[in-house]
Short mmCIF file of the C-alpha atoms (twelve columns), coordinates in Angstrom:
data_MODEL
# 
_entry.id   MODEL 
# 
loop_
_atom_site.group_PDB 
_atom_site.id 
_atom_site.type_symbol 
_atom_site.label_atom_id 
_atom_site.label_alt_id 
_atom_site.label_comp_id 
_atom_site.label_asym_id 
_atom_site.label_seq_id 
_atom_site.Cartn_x 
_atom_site.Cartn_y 
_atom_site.Cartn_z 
_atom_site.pdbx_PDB_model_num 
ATOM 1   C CA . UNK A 1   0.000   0.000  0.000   1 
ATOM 2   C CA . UNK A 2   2.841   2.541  1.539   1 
ATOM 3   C CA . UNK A 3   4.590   1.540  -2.134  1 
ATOM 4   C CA . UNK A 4   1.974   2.211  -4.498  1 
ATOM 5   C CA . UNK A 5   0.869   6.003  -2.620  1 
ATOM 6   C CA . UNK A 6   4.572   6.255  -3.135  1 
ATOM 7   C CA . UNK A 7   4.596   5.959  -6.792  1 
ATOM 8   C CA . UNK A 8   1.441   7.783  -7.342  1 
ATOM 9   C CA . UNK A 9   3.067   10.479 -5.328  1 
ATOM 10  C CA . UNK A 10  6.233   10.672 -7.668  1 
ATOM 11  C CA . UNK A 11  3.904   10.587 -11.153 1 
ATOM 12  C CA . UNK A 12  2.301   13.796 -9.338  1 
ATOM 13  C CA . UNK A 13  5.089   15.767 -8.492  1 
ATOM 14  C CA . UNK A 14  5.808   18.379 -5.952  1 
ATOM 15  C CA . UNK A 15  2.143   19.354 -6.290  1 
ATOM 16  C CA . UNK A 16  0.295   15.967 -5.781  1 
ATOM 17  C CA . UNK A 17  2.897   15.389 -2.723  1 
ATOM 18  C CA . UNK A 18  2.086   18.910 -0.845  1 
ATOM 19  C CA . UNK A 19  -2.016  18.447 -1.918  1 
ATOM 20  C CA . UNK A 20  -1.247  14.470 -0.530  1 
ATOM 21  C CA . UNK A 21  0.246   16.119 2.310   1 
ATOM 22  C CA . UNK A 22  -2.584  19.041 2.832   1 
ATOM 23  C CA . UNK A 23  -5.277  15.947 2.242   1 
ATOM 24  C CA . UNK A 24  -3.328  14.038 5.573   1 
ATOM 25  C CA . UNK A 25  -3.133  16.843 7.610   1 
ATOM 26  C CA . UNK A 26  -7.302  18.029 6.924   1 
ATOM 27  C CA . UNK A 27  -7.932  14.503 7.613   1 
ATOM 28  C CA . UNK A 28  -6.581  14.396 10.664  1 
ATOM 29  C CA . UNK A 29  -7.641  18.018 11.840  1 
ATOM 30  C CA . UNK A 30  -11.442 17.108 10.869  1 
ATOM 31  C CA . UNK A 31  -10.991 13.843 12.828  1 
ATOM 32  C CA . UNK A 32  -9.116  15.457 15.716  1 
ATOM 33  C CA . UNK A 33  -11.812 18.073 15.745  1 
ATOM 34  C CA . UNK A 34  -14.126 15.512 16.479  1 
ATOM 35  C CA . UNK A 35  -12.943 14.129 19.096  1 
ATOM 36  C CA . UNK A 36  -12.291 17.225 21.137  1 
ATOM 37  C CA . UNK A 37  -15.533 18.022 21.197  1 
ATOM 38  C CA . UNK A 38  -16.132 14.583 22.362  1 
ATOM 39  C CA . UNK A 39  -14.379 15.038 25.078  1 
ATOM 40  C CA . UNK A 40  -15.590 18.204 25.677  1 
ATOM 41  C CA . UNK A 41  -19.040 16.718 25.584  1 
ATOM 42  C CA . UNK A 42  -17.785 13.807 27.987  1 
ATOM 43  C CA . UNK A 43  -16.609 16.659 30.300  1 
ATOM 44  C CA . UNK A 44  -20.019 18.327 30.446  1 
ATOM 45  C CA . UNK A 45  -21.684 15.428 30.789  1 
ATOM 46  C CA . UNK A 46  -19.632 14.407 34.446  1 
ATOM 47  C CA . UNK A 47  -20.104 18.153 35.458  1 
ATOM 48  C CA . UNK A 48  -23.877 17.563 34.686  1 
ATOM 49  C CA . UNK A 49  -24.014 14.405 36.931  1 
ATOM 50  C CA . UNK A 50  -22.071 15.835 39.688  1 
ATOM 51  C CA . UNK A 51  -24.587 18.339 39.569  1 
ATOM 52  C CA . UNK A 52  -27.541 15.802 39.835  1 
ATOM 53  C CA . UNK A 53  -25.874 14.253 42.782  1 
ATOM 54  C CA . UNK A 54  -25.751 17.674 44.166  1 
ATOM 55  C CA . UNK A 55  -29.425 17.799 44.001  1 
ATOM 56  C CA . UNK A 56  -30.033 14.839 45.342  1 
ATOM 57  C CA . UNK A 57  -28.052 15.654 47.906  1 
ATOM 58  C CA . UNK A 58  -29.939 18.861 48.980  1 
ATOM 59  C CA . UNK A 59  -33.019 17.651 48.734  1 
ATOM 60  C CA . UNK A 60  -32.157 15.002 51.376  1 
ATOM 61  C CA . UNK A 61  -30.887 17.789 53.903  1 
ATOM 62  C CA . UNK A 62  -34.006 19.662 53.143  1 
ATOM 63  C CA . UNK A 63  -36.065 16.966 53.568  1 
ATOM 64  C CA . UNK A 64  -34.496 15.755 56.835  1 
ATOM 65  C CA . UNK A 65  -34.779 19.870 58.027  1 
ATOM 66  C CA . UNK A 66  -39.032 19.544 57.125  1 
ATOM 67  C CA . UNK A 67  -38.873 16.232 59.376  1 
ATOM 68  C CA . UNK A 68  -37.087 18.119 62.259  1 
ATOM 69  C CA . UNK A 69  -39.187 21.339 61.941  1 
ATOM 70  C CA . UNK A 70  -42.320 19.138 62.462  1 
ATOM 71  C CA . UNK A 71  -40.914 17.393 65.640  1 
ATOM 72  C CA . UNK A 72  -40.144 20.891 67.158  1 
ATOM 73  C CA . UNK A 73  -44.286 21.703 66.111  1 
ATOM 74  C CA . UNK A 74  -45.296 18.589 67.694  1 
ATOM 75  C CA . UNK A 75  -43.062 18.995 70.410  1 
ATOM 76  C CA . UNK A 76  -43.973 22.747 71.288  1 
ATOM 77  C CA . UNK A 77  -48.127 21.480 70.899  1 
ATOM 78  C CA . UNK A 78  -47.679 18.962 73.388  1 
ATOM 79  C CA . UNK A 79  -45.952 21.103 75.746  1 
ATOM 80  C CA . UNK A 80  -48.116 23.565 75.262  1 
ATOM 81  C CA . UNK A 81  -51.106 20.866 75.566  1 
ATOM 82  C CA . UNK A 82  -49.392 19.089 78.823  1 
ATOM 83  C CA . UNK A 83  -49.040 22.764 80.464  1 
ATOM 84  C CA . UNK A 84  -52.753 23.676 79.944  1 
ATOM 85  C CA . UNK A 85  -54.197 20.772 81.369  1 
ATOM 86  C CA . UNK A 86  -56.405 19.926 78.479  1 
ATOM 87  C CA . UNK A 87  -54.889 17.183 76.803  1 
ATOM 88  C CA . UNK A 88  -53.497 16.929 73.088  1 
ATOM 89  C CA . UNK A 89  -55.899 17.877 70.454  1 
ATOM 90  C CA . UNK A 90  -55.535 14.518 68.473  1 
ATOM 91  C CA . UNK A 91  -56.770 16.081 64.921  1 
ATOM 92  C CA . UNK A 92  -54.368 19.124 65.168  1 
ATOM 93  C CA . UNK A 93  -51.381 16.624 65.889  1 
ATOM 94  C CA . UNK A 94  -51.840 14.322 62.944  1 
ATOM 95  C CA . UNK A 95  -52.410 17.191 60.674  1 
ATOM 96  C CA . UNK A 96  -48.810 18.871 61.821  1 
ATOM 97  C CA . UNK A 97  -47.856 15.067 61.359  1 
ATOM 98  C CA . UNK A 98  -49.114 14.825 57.703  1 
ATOM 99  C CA . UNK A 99  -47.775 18.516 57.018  1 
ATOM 100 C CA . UNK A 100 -44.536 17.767 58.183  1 
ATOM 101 C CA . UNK A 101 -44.567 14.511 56.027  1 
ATOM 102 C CA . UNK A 102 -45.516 15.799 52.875  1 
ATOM 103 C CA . UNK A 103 -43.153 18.961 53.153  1 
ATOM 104 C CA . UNK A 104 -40.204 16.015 53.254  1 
ATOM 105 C CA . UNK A 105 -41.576 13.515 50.856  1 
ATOM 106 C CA . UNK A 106 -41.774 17.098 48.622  1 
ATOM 107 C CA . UNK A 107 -38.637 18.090 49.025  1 
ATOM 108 C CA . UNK A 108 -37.017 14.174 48.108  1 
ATOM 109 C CA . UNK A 109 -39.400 14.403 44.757  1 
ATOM 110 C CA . UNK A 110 -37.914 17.784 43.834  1 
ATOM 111 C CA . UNK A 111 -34.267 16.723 44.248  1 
ATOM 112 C CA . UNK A 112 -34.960 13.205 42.438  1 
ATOM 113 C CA . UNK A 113 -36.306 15.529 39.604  1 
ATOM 114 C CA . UNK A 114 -33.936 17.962 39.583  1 
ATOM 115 C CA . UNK A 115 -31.696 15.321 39.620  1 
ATOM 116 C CA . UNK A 116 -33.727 13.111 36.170  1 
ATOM 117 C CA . UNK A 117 -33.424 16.674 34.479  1 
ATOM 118 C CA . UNK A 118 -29.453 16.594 35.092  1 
ATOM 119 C CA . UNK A 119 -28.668 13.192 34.152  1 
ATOM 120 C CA . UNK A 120 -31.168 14.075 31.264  1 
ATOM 121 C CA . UNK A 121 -28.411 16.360 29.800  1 
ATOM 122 C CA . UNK A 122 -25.786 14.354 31.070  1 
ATOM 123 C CA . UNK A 123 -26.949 12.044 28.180  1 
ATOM 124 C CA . UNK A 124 -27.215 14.363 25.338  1 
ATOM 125 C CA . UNK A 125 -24.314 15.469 26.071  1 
ATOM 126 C CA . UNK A 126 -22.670 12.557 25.604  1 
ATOM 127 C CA . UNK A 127 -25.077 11.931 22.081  1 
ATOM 128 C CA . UNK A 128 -24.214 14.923 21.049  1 
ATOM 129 C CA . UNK A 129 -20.154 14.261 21.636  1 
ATOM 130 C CA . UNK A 130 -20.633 10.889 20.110  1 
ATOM 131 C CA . UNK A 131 -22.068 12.591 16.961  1 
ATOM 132 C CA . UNK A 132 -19.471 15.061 16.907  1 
ATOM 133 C CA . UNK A 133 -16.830 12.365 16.898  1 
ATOM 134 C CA . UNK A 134 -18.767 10.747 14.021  1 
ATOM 135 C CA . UNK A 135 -19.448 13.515 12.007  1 
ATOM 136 C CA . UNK A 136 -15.600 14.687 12.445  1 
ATOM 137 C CA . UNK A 137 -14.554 11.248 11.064  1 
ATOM 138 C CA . UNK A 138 -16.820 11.390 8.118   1 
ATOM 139 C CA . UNK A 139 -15.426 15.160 7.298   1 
ATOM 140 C CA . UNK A 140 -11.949 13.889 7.448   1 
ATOM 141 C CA . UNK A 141 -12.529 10.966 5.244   1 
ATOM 142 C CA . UNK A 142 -14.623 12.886 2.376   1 
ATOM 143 C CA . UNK A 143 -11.829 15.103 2.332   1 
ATOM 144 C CA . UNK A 144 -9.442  12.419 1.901   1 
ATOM 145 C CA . UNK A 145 -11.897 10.746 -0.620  1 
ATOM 146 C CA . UNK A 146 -11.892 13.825 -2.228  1 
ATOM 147 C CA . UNK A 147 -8.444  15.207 -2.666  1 
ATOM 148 C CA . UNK A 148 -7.807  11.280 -3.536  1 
ATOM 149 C CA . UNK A 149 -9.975  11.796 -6.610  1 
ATOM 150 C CA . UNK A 150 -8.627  14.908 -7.735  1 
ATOM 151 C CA . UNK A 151 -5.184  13.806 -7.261  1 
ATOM 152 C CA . UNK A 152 -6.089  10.671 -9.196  1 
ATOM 153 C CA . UNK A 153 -7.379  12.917 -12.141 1 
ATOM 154 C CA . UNK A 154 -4.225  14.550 -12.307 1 
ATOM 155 C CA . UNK A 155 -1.995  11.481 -12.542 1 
ATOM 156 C CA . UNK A 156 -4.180  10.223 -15.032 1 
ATOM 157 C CA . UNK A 157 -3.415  13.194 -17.373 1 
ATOM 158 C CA . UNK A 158 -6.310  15.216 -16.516 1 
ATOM 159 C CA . UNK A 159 -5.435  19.583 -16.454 1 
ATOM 160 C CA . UNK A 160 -3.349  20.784 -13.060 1 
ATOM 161 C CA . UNK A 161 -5.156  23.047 -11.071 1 
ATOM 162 C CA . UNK A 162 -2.117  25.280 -12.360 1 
ATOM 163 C CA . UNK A 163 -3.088  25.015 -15.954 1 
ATOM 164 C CA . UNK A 164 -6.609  25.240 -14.800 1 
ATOM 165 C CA . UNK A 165 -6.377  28.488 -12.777 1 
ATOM 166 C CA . UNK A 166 -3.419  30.468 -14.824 1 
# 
């Protein structure tokens, strides 16, 4: 293979070997371009998860602050029930009870969605880097295709782009 680009590079001449070279070095920049932004993409796409940990992580503190406000409420009521002598107002307790549950369960399903939405872009990200890598490698090999063609039309006898543009 390494003999025959070889010899068509010596039927071409100076020009055929410095387009040959041009049609290596686009090749590889297209391809290379693609897979920075892969990575690039990859990076986002931790920095996004980290993120939805973060989340996750928040809601659980502000869930477990909802679960100690409602202690202090029940707390303070039955103090405030064992001082007066009355007894505990049963319906007013399980309604700070259910208040106090629903402002933690809240709080977990807001984190677990913020977190979804994170890992959500966390994904495209990474689609969209894959497709960048893809698309880069494509671009670098129609430009090799390319270049390849012309340079075959010149060795064949076609016109040099010199003749052609002068």
């Amino acid at each position: 293979m390494a003999t025959l680009l070889l010899t068509g590079l010596a039927k071409l001449g100076l020009s055929g070997a410095l387009a040959a070279g041009g049609t290596i070095l686009s090749t590889a920049g297209a391809i290379q371009q693609g897979n920075a932004a892969n990575a690039a993409a990859e990076y986002n796409a931790r920095q996004l998860e980290a993120s939805a940990k973060t989340e996750k992580a928040a809601a659980q503190r502000q869930a477990n602050e909802q679960t100690r406000q409602k202690e202090l409420v029940l707390s303070r009521a039955r103090t405030v029930a064992a001082a007066s002598g009355g007894g505990q107002d049963v319906p007013l307790m399980g309604q700070i009870e259910e208040d106090g549950q629903l402002r933690a369960l809240t709080a977990l399903w807001e984190g677990d969605e913020a977190a979804a939405g994170r890992s959500s872009q966390a994904a495209a990200a990474r689609f969209e880097g894959k497709q960048a890598k893809r698309a880069g490698v494509v671009r670098g090999l129609a430009s090799g295709l390319t270049t390849l063609g012309e340079l075959t039309t010149l060795g064949e006898g076609g016109s040099s782009l010199y003749e052609k543009y002068w």
